[in-house]
C-alpha positions as CSV (number, residue, x, y, z in Angstrom):
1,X,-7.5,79.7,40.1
2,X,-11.2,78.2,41.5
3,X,-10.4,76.6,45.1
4,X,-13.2,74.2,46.3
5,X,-15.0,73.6,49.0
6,X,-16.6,70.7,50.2
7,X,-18.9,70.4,53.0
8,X,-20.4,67.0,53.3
9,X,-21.5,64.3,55.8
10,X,-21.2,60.8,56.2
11,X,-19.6,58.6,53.7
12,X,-18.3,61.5,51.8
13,X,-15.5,63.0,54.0
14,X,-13.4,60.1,54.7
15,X,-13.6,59.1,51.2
16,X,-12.5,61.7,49.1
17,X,-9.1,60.3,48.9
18,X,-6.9,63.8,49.2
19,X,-3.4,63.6,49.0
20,X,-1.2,66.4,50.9
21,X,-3.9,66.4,53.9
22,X,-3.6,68.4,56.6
23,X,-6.0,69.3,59.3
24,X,-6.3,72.6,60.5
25,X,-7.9,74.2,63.7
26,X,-9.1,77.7,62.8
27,X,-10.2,81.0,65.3
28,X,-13.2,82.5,63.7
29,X,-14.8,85.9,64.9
30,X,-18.0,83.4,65.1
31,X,-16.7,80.8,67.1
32,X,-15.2,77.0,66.2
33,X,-16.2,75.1,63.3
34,X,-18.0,71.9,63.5
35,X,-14.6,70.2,63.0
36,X,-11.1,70.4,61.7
37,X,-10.6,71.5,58.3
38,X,-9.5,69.5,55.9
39,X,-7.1,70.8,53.6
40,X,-5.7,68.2,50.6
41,X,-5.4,67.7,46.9
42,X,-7.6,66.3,44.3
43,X,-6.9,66.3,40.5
44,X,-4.2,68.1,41.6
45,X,-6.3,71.1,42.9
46,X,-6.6,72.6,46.4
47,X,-9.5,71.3,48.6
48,X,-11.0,72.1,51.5
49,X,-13.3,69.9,53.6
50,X,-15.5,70.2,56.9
51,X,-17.7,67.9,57.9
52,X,-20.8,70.0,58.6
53,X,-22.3,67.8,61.7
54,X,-18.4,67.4,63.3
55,X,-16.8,63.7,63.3
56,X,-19.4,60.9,64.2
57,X,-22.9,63.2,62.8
58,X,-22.8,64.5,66.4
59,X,-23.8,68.3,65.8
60,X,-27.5,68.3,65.3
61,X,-28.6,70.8,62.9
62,X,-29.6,73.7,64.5
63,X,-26.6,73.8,66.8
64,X,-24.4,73.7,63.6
65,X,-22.1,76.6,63.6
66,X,-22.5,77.9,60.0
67,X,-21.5,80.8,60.3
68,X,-17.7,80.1,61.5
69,X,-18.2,76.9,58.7
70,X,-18.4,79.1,56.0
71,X,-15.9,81.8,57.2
72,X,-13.6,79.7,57.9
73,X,-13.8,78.3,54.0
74,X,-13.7,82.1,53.0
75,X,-10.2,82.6,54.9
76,X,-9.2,79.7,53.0
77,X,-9.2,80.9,50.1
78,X,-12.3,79.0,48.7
79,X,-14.2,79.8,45.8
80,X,-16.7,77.3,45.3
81,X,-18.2,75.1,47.3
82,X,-20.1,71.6,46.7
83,X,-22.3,71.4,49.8
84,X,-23.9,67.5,50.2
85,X,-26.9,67.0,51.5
86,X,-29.1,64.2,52.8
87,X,-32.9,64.8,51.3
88,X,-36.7,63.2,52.3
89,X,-38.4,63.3,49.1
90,X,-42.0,64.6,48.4
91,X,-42.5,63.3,45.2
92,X,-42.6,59.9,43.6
93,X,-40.3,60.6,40.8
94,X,-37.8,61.5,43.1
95,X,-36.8,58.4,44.4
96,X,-34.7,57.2,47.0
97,X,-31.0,56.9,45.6
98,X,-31.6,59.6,42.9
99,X,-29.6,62.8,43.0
100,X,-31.3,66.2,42.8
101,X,-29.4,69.5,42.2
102,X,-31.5,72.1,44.1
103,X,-32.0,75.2,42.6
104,X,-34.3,76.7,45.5
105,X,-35.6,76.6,49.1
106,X,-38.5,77.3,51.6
107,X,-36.7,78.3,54.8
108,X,-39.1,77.0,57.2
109,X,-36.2,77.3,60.2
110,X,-36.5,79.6,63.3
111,X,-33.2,79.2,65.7
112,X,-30.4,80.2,63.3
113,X,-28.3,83.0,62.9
114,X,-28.7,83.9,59.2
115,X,-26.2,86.8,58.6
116,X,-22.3,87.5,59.2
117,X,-23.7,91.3,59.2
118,X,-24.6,92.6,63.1
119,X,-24.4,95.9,64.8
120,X,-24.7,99.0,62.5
121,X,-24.4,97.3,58.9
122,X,-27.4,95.7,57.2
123,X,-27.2,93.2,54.4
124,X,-30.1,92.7,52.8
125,X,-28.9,89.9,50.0
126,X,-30.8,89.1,47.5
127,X,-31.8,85.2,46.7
128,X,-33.6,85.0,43.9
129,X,-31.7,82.5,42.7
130,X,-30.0,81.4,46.0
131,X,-27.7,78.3,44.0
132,X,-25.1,79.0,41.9
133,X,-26.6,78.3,38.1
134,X,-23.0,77.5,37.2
135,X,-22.1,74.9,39.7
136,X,-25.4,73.4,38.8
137,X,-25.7,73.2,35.0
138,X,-22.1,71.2,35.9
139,X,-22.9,68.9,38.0
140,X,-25.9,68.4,35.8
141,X,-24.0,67.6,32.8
142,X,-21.5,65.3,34.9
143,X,-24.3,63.0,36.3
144,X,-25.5,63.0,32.4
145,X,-21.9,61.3,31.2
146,X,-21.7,58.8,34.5
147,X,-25.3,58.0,33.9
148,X,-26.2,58.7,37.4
149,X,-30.0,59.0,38.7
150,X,-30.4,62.7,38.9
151,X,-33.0,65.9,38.5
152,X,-31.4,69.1,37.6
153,X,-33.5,71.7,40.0
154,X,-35.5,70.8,43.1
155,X,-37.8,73.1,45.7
156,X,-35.9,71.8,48.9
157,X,-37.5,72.7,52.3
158,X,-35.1,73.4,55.1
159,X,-36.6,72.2,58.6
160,X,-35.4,72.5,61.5
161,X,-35.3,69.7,62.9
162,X,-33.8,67.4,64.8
163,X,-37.3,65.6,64.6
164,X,-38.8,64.5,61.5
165,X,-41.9,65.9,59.8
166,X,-45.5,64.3,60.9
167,X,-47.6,63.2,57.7
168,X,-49.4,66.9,57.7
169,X,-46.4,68.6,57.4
170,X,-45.1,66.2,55.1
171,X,-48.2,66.9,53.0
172,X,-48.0,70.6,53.7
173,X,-45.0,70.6,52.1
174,X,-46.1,69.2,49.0
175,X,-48.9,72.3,48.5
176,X,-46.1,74.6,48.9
177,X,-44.1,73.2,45.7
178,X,-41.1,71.6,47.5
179,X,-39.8,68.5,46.1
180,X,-37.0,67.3,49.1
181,X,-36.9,67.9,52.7
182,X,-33.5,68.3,54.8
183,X,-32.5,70.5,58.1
184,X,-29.0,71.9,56.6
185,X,-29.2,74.1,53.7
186,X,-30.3,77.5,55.2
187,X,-28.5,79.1,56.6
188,X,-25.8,77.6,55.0
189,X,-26.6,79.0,51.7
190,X,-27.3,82.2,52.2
191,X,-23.6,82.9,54.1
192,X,-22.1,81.3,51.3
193,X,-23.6,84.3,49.2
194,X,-23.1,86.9,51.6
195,X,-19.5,85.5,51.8
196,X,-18.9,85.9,48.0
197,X,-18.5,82.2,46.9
198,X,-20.3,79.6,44.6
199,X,-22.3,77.4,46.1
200,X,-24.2,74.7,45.1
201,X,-25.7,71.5,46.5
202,X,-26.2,68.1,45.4
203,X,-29.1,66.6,47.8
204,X,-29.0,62.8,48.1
205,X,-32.6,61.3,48.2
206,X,-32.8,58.6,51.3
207,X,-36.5,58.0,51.6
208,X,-40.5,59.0,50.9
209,X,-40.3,61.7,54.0
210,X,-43.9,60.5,55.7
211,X,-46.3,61.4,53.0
212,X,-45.8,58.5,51.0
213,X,-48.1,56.0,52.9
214,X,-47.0,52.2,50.4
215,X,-43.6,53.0,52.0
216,X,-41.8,52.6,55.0
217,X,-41.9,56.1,57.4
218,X,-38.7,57.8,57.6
219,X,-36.2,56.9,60.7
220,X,-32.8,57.1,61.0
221,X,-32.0,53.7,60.3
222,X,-33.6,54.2,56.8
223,X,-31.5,56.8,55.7
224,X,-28.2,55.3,56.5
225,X,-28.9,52.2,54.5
226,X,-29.4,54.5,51.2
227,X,-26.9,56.6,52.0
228,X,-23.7,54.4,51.4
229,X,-25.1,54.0,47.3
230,X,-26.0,57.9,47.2
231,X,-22.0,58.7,48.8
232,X,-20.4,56.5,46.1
233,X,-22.3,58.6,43.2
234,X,-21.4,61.6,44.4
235,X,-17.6,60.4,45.1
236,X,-18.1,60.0,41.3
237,X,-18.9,63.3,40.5
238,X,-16.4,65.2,41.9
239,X,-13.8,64.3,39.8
240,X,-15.4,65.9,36.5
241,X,-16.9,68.6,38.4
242,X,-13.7,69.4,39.9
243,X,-12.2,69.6,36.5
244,X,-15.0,71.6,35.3
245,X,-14.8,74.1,37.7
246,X,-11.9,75.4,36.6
247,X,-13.3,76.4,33.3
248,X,-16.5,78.4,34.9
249,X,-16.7,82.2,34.3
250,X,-17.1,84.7,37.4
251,X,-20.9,85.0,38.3
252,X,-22.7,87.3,40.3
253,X,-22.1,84.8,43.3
254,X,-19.0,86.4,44.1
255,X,-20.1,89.9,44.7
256,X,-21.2,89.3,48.3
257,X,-23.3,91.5,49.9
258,X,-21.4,94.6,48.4
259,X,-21.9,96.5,52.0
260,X,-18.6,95.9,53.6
261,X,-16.2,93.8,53.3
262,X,-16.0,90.6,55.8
């Protein structure tokens, strides 16, 4: 049986309406998760949920703990895992309020501890194809039947913030081949793999980044009022991809790292 994961922010969290909820505090050889863990049922399958920025957004994202997020998850039980995202996007067709289903990333982070594997073992994982295929052909073929906004792969580029891009960047960005911006997906990602599960995200477009000089710069402000319409299509989703999941074949997500077990 496929147990899921969802790490998500704001909007998404207290509105995934779980019944048998409980909230767990859990000891992790990497220190506390962001918050309690959310354990419920949905469809009538297990859940688990952690807000990745703690209750209120008040974690910034370099001082996430991902690590203990994602092992915590693993001594859960989880198998997959439907990360959310809020995005910047660098290109016009990807507009705010559209969905994208990333398939990969440019890490351009510096402050983050990127592996569970320290001391004498070294996991050199390979992400090639960092997002599960899987997880993302479904959620693909879900926004398809609800007619939701969406583009099935995306370049996103992983900042790390918390300050926003300057229009050179922005720009930069755009030479390289990304398509979204954010300041969450790596590391988180690449533990996930490491940790054996199947993980995919759906990024939530919320503005032009800076690039874009018609519109209106990016600020805070801007991306809470799209992000109320981008929660309720994802709230959406996760009933057919929920159901979906359980028909999914193993994939090579699950292998791990294959040098020692965590």
């Amino acid at each position: 049986m496929a147990k899921i994961g969802i790490i998500g922010g704001s909007g998404i969290d207290d509105n995934l309406h779980l019944t048998e909820v409980k909230r767990i505090k859990l000891h992790t050889p990497y220190g506390a998760t962001s918050d309690l863990v959310i354990t419920g049922k949905l469809q009538g399958m297990e859940i688990v949920a952690l807000p990745r920025h703690g209750a209120g957004h008040c974690i910034m994202p370099s001082l996430v703990n991902y690590r203990a997020n994602i092992w915590a998850l693993r001594e859960l039980g989880v198998t997959h895992v439907i990360a959310t995202t809020a995005c910047g996007s660098l290109r016009e067709e990807i507009e705010p309020g559209h969905l994208v289903f990333i398939d990969q990333f440019i890490d351009r982070t510096t402050r983050r501890a990127q592996t569970f594997y320290e001391g004498m073992v070294v996991c050199h994982i390979p992400m090639a194809e960092p997002f599960c295929p899987q997880l993302r052909k479904l959620f693909s073929k879900v926004a398809v039947e609800l007619n939701i906004p969406h583009h099935d792969r995306g370049t996103v580029v992983t900042i790390e913030g918390p300050r926003f891009s300057t229009k050179a960047e922005s720009r930069m960005f755009q030479l390289w081949g990304g398509d979204v911006i954010n300041m969450s997906t790596v590391p988180e990602v690449v533990l996930a793999r490491e940790a054996g599960l199947c993980y995919a995200a759906i990024a939530m477009s919320t503005d032009y980044d800076c690039w874009h000089e018609s519109k209106e710069s990016v600020t805070f402000e801007l991306i809470l009022k799209t992000m109320a319409s981008n929660a309720a299509n994802v709230l959406r989703m996760f009933p057919g991809v929920i159901r979906g999941i359980q028909d999914l074949k193993s994939c090579d997500c699950r292998k791990g790292c294959g040098v020692n077990s965590l």
